[in-house]
Structure formats: C-alpha cells, structure tokens
TIDO-131997 format. One record per residue (C-alpha): chain; x, y, z. Coordinates in Angstrom, 2 decimals, padded with zeros to 5 digits. Layout:
# TIDO-131997
REC A X Y Z
...
This chain:
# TIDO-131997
REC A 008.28 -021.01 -001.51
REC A 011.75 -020.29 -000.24
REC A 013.64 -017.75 -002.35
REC A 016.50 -019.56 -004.02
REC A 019.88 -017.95 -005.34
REC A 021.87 -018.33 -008.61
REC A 024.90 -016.67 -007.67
REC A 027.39 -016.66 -004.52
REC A 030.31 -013.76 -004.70
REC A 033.32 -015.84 -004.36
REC A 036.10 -013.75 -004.84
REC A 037.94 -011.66 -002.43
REC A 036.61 -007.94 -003.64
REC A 033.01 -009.12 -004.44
REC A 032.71 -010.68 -000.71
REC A 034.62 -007.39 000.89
REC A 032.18 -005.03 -001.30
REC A 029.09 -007.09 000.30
REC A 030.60 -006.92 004.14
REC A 030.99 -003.01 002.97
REC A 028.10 -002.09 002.19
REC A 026.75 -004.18 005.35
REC A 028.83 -001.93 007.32
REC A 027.25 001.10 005.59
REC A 023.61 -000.33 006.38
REC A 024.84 -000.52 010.26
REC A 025.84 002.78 009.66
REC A 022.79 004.41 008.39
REC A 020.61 002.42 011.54
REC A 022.63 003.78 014.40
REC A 022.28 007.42 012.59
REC A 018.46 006.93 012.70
REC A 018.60 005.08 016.19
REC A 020.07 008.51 017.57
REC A 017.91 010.84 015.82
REC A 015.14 009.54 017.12
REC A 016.84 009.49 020.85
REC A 017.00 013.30 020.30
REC A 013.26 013.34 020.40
REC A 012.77 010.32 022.94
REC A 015.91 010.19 025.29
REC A 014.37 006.88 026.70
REC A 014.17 005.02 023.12
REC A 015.48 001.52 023.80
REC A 018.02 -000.25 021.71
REC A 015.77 -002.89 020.66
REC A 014.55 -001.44 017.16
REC A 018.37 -000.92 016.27
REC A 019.25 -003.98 017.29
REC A 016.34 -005.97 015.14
REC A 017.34 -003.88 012.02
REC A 020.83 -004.52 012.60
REC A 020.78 -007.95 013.13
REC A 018.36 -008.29 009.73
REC A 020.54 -006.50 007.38
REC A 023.76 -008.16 008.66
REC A 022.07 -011.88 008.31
REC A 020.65 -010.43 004.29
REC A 024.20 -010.52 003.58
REC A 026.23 -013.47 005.77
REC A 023.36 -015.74 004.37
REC A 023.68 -014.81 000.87
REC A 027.35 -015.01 001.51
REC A 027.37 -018.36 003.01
REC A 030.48 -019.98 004.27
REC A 032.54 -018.89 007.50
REC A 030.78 -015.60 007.08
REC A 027.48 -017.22 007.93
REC A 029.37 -020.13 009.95
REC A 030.00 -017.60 012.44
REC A 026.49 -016.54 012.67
REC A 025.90 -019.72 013.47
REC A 028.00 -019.86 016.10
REC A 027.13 -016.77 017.48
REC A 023.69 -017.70 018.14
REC A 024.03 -020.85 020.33
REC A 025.09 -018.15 023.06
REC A 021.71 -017.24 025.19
REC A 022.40 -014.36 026.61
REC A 025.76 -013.33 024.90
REC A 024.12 -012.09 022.20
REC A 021.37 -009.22 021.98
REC A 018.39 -011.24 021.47
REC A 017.53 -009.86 018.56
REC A 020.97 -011.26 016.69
REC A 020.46 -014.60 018.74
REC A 016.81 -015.08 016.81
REC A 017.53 -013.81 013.44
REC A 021.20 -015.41 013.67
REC A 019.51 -019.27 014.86
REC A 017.79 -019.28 011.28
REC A 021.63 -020.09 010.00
REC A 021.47 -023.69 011.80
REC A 018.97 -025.25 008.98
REC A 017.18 -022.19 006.95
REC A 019.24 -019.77 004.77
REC A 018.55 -019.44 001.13
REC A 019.24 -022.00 -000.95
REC A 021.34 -022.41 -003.84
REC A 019.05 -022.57 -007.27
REC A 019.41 -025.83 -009.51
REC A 021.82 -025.14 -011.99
REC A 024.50 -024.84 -009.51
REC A 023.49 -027.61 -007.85
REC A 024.03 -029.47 -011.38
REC A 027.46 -027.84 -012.09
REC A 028.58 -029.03 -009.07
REC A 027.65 -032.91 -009.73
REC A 029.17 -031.93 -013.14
REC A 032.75 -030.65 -011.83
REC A 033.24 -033.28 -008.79
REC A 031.13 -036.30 -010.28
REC A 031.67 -036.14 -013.70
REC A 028.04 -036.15 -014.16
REC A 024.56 -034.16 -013.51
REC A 022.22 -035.95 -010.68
REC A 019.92 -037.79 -012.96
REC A 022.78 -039.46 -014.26
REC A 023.85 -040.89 -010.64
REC A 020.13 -041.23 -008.74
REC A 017.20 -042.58 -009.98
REC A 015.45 -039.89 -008.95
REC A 016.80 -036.53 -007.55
REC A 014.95 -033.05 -006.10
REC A 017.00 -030.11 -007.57
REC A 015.03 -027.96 -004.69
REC A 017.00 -027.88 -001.30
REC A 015.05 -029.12 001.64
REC A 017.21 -027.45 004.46
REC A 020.03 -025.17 003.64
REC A 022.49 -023.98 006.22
REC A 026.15 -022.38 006.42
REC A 028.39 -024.82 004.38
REC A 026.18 -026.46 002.17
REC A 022.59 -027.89 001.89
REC A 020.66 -030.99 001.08
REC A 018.78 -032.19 -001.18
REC A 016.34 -035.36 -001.40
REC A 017.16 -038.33 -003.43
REC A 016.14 -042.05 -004.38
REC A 018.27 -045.15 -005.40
REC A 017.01 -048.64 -006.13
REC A 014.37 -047.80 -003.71
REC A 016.52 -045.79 -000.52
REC A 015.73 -042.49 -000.06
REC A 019.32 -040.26 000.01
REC A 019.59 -037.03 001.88
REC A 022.62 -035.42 -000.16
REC A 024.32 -032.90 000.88
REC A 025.73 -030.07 -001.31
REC A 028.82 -027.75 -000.70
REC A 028.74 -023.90 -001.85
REC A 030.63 -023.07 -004.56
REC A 033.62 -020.90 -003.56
REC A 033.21 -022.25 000.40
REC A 036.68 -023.37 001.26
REC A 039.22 -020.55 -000.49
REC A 036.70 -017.64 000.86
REC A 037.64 -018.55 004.85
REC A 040.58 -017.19 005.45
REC A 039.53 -013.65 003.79
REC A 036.18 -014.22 005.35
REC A 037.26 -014.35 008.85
REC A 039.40 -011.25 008.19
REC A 036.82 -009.37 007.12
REC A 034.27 -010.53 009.58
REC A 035.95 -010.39 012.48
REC A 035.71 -006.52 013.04
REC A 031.73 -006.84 013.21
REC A 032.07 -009.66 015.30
REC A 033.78 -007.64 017.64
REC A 031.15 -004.80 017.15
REC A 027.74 -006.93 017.96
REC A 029.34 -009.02 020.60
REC A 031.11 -005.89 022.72
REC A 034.65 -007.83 022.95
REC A 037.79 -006.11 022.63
REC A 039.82 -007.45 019.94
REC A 042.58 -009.43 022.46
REC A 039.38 -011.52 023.19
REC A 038.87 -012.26 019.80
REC A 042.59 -012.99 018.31
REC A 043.21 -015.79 020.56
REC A 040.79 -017.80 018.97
REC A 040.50 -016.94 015.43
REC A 043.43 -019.46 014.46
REC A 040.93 -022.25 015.98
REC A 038.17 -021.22 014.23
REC A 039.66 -021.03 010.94
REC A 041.23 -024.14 011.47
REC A 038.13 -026.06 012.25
REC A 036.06 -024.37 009.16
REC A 039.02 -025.60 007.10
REC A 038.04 -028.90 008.30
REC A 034.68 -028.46 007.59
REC A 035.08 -027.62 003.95
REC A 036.71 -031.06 003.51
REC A 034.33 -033.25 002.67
REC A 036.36 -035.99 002.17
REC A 037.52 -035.56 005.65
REC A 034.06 -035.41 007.13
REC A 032.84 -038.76 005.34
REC A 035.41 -040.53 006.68
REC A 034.79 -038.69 010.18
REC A 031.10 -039.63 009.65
REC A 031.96 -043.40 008.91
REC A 034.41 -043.26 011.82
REC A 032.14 -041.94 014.98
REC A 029.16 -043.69 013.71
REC A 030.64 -047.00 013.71
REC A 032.32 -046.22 017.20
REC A 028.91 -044.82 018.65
REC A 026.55 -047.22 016.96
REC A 025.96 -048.94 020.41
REC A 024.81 -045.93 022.72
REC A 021.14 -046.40 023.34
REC A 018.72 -044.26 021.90
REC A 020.99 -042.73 018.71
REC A 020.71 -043.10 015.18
REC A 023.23 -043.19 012.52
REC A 022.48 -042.75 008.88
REC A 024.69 -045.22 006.58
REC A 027.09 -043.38 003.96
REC A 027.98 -043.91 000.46
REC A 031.17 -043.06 -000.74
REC A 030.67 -044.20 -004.54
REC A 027.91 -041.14 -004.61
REC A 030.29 -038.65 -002.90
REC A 032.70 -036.49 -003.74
REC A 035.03 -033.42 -002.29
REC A 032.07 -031.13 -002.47
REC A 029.46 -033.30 -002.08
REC A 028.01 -036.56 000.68
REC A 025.40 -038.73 000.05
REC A 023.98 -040.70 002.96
REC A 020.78 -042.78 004.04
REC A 017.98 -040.03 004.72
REC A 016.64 -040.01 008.20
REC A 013.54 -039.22 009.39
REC A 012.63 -036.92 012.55
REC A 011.96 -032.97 013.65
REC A 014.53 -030.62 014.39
REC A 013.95 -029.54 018.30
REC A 011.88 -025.94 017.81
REC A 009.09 -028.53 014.82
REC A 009.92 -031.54 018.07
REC A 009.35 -029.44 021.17
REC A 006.33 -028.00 019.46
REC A 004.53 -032.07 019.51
REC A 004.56 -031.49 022.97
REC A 006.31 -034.59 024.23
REC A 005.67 -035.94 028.00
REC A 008.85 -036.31 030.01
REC A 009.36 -039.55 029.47
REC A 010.20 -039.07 026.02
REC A 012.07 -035.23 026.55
REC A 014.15 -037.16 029.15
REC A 014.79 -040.35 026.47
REC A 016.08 -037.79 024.07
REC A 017.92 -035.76 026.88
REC A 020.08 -038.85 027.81
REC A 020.79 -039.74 024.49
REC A 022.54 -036.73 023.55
REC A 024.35 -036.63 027.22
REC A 025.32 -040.14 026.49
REC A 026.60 -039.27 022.77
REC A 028.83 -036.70 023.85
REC A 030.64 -038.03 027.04
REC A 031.17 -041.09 025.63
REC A 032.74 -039.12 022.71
REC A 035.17 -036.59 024.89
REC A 035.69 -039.52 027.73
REC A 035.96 -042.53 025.87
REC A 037.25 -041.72 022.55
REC A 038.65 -038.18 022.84
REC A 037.31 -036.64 020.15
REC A 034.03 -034.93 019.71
REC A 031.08 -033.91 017.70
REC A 031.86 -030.05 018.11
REC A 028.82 -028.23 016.76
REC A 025.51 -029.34 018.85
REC A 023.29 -026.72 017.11
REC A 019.80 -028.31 016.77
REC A 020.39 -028.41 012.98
REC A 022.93 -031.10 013.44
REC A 019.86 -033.64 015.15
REC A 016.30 -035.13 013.98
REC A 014.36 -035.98 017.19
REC A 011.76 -039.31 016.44
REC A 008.36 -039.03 018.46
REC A 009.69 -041.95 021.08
REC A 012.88 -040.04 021.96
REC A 015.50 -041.49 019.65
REC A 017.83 -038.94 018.04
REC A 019.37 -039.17 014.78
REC A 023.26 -037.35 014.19
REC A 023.48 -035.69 010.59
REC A 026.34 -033.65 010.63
REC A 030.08 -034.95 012.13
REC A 031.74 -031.59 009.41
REC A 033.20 -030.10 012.53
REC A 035.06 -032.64 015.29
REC A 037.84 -031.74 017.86
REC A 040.29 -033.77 018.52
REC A 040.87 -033.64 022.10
REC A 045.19 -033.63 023.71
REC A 045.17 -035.93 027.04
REC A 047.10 -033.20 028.77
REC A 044.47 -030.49 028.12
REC A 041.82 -033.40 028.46
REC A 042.84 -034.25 032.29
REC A 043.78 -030.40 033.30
REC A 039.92 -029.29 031.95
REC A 038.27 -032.09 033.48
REC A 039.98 -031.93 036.47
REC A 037.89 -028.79 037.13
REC A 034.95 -031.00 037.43
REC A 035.95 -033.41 040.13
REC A 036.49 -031.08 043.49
REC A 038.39 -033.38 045.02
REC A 041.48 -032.86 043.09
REC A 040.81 -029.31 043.43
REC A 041.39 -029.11 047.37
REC A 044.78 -029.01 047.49
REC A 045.33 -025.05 046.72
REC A 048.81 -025.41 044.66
REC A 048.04 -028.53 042.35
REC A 044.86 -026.05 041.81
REC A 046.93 -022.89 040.77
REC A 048.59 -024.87 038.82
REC A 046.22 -026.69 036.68
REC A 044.54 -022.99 036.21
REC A 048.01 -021.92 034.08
REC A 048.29 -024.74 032.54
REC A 044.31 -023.78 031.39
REC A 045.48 -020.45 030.60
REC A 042.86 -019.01 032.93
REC A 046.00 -017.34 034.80
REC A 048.55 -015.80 033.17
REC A 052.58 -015.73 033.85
REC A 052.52 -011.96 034.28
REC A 049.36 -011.71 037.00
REC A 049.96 -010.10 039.94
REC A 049.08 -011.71 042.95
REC A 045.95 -009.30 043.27
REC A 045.23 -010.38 040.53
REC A 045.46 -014.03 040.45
REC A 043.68 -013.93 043.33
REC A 040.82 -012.07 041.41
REC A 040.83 -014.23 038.61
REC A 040.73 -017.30 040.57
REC A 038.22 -016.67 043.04
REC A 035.75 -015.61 039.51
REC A 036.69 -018.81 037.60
REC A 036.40 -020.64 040.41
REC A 032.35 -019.74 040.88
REC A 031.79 -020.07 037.52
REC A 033.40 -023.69 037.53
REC A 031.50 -024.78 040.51
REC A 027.88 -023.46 038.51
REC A 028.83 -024.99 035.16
REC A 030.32 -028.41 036.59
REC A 027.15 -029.07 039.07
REC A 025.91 -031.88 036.46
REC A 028.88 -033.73 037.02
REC A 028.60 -033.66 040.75
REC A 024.88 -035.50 041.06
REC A 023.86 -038.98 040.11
REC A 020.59 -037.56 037.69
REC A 020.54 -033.51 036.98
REC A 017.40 -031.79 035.67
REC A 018.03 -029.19 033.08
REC A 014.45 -028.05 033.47
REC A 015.33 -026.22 036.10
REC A 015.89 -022.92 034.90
REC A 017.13 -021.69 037.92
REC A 020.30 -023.58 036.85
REC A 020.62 -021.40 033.61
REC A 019.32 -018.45 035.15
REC A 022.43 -018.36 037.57
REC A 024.95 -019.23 034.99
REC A 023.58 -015.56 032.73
REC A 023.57 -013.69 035.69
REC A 026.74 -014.74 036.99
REC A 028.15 -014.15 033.29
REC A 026.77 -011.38 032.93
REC A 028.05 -009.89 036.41
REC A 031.72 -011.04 034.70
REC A 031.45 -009.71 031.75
REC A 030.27 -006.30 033.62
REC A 033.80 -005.91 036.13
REC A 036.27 -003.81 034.59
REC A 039.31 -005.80 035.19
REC A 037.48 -008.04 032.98
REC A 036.35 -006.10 030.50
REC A 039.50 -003.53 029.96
REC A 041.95 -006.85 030.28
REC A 044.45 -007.38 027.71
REC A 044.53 -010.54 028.33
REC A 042.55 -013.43 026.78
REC A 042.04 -016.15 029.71
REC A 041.93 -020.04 028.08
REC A 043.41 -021.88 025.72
REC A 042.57 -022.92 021.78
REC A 041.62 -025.89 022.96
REC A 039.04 -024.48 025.49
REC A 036.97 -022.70 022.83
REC A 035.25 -025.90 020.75
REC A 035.46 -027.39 024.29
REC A 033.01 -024.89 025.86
REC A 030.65 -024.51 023.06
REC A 030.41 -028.31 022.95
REC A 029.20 -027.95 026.78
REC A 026.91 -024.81 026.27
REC A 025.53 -025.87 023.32
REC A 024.75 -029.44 025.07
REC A 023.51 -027.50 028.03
REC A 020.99 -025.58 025.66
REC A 019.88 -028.38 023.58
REC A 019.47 -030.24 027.41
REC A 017.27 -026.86 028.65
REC A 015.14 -026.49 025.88
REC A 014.03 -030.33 025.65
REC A 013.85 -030.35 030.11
REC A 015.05 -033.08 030.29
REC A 015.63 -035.02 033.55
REC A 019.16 -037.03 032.69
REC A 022.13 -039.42 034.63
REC A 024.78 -037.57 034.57
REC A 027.30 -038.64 036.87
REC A 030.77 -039.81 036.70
REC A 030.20 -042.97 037.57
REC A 027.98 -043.54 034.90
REC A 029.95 -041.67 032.32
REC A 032.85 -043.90 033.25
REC A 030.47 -046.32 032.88
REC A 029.74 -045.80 028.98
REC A 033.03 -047.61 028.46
REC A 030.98 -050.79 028.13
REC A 030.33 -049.29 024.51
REC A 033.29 -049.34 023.35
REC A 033.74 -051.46 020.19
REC A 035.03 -054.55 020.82
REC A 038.61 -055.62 020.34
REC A 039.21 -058.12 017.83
REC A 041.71 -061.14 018.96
C-alpha cells in the first residue's frame, strides 16, 4: 500500500529548509561520484544521476505544488533530461504520495462546510491517483460514481516562493544558463496560479467540454458544481488506463491509430478553432478505453492563445508564406527567435538553425496522414536538438530566443508528439483537414 502523508510544509522557511537540505543531498552524491572517479577515471554519470534524481523527487513530491509541478514538466522532455530524472520525474504525472485522511476531511470541513460523509453517500478517504496539485479520490451519489479531486493544503501561496527557490536546481539538472530560464518563469508562475484556482478550472472544464463534446472519439466527464468548492472538483468518474497500464494491453493499430486521431483532433481543433488550449498533455491528464476512445480529466492548466502570435507561429508551418525571404525575417522577430541587437552573422546563424528545426517539427502539417511510429521522425528531432544545444553561440548566448507565449505553445506540441510516438499511431494530419474540424463547432443559436 502506497505510503500516505499527514503533513505538507507550507510556509516559506519549512519549504526553503526542505529544498536545503535537497541541495546538501546533491552535494554529498557528486562528492562520492568523484571519489570514486579517482579510482575509475571511466565511471559514468549514470549512478549520480539515478541518486540525484531520487533524492530530489523524495522531497518535490512530499512538497507538492509548483515544486513538483515542475517535475512534471520537466519530464515530458525525451531527451532534455538525463534519463534518469525523465523516469523518476514521469512518476509526478499520476503517482506521488498521497495526502492521509484527516486532511482530506479538514479540507471538506474549511471549503464545504462539512466532512465527505456528510456530502456523498459513500466516499474513499484513500487517494486513488495523486499527482502535483492535488489528488482524487473515489466517490458515490444516488448511484454515480464521483472521481473528486482534492487540492493540497498550502498549494496556491507556496508558488511564487517555490519557483524562487526551485529555479536554481532547475538550472543545475537541465544545464541552462539562467537567461534561458528568466524569460519564462513569469509564464510559468502565471499558469500554476491558474491552476490553483479551482474555481477557474471548473468553469474551464464546463467550458471546453461543452465546446469539444462533438470531436469523434473523446470523452468528457460531466461536473458538479454544488459538490465543489475553491479547493476541491467533483465530476462523473471515468473509466479507462493511463497510456504506460494502455500500451501494455497491447492494442492493434487500428485502435493505437483511433486513439492517435482523437487526441490530434482534440488539440487542433482547440488552438485552430477556438484559440485556446488544453496545455498540459502529460498521460496523467487521459484514460484510454480498449476501442480507442479517450477520456480528458484535467483542463487546470489552458492557454489562451493572442491572434497575432497565433498567425506569426503558425505561419512557420505553411512554407508557402515562408518563401518570400523578408515577410520571413520578419515574422522570426516578431517570434522573438531574432533579436533587435543580432548581427547580421548572426541572424544569419540563427535563422538558418531555426529554420531546420521548423522544417523537422512542422513535417505533420505538410502530409495528408503522418505516422508517428516512425521513430526515425523523433530520432532526427533529438539529434538535431541535441547538435543545437551543443554549438557555443547557443549555449554561451545571452539571449533567450521566443516569446512567453511560445513556451505552453511548444510543450503542447512535444508533449502531443510524445503521447502520438508512444501510442504509433498512424493519424490525418493535414491542414485541410484541421481546417476541416470547423464543422464541430457548436452551433449558433438564431
């Protein structure tokens, strides 16, 4: 049986003192790691980076929050992470330790006005999945079984200290300089804001469900208000696998490419047709059914998309408005990809590398059906990455390239791509039919 805790540090100095002492465990591991290269000059990282990447998700887990939020994020990257960080950081999408009952209670108590018996006829004090924000317990009423979801205590006035005092081993396990990371920080905090409102995210979830009820192949549980609260949403409990318990069924393609489509359809419809989006595809956030149907749990963390940044970033993916050189040049400022004090070395440099990594990470766009089972696909993207992320002038830049916008954006895209790679799936992806989706929007009345 899962572990579960009775206590969260919520204040400032009993969070810091945890993220201390984490930095003292890292400490004490890169110490050993280099004693032991003394004797074995060859010693790979691995070992430190496995007993790093334990000890720092001990504490963001226990933590919760942005702390373990960024975890979370963290580990969608294949191949920006070490892969030890990337495995042990994955178990924040649906598996840190729960909360124990009697804060479970106090919260009903404080936001409700009364315990869970009181409101449900029946109600599991154990957590079935627990995650960054919150977790979720099981729950009946007049014969509907309720998946209810639970806030931490101390979640939403911890993120802005949080992020201050994560950020610096952020920057340590990823390799960025600290330019890279400042850009986006505001963004992130921003959006984790968000996702502490529960309020917010019930009305979201009412929102995007209704407008997104019509896409083939999706599910959308139904919500009840009169059983939710600012810390806590109670909605119709849906059945299904999360992708690693899904993929492990072994479906036949039919069904991987069923399930593919859906999710391709979910989130163009979303950024193309509604311009705003579901902006954390981690496979926590979906329950895959056996014929290919997927169910959407989670809408805590949506991005609102401007039209000006919408047509300049999607103008990327249609090379025929990229032919003409200058309207080219200048849709890369507007991006932020170059900058107003580049020399003409190098936004020639900088252009000519964005410019191959566009034409990879756009080639779904440019073919009527694109299968992401080929892993030659993905295995081009890393390398080309990684060749990036190896120049100098890219990695002793002061400069962060992109906007705020760019950053939910992206991970939307990546994390689609991943969820897309791991299921192989087979899927239309053109314009034409994206532009197509339109025929889903709900109707106008009069």
């Amino acid at each position: 049986m899962i572990k579960e805790q009775n206590s969260i540090p919520t204040t400032k100095v009993e969070r810091a003192a945890r993220f201390a002492l984490t930095g003292a465990k890292l400490g004490v591991n890169y110490v050993k790691h280099y004693t032991r290269k003394l004797v074995d000059p060859d010693l790979p990282k691995d070992a430190l980076h496995e007993a790093n990447a334990e000890d720092i998700y001990e504490v963001l887990s226990n933590l919760k929050g942005s702390a373990l939020k960024v975890a979370q994020m963290l580990s969608l990257d294949r191949g920006f992470l070490p892969p030890a960080y990337a495995r042990r950081f994955a178990l924040s999408q649906y598996s840190a330790p729960p909360l124990s009952g009697p804060l479970v209670v106090n919260t009903f108590l404080k936001t409700l006005g009364k315990p869970p018996g009181q409101i449900f006829d029946r109600f599991n004090l154990h957590a079935t999945h627990a995650a960054s924000i919150g977790q979720v317990h099981e729950a009946w009423k007049e014969g509907k079984r309720l998946a209810v979801k639970i806030q931490y205590p101390g979640v939403a006035h911890s993120v802005k200290s949080d992020l201050r005092i994560v950020k610096p081993i952020a920057i340590r396990i990823v390799g960025l300089q600290e330019a890279d990371m400042d850009q986006y920080f505001e963004e992130v905090e921003t959006k984790l804001l968000e996702e502490t409102n529960y309020r917010l995210e019930l009305q979201r979830s009412q929102e995007l469900s209704a407008q997104c009820k019509h896409l083939p192949n999706l599910i959308f549980p139904k919500y009840y208000p009169a059983y939710s609260s600012d810390k806590i949403i109670t909605m119709d409990w849906l059945e299904g696998r999360h992708l690693p318990d899904f993929l492990a069924t072994n479906p036949d393609q039919q069904t991987r490419n069923r399930a593919g489509q859906a999710l391709w359809d979910f989130y163009q419809f979303q950024i193309h047709h509604l311009r705003k989006v579901h902006a954390d595809p981690h496979p926590g956030n979906f329950l895959f059914q056996p014929d290919g149907r997927v169910g959407i749990i989670d809408f805590g963390c949506v991005k609102e998309i401007p039209q000006d940044f919408y047509e300049n970033y999607f103008a990327l993916t249609r090379p025929e408005l990229l032919r003409n050189e200058a309207h080219r040049m200048q849709i890369f400022r507007e991006l932020g990809i170059l900058h107003p004090s580049d020399t003409e070395k190098e936004i020639q440099f900088f252009s000519e590398l964005f410019q191959k990594l566009i034409d990879l990470t756009t080639l779904p766009f440019q073919q009527d059906y694109f299968d992401f089972g080929d892993e030659r696909f993905f295995n081009e993207i890393y390398a080309y990455t990684d060749y990036v992320y190896s120049l100098p002038e890219v990695r002793h830049s002061k400069i962060v390239r992109g906007t705020r916008h760019s950053l939910y954006i992206n991970r939307t895209y990546f994390g689609l791509y991943s969820l897309l790679g791991d299921l192989k799936a087979k899927v239309q992806t053109s314009w034409r039919h994206i532009d197509e989706l339109a025929q889903y929007l709900p109707k106008q009345e009069g």
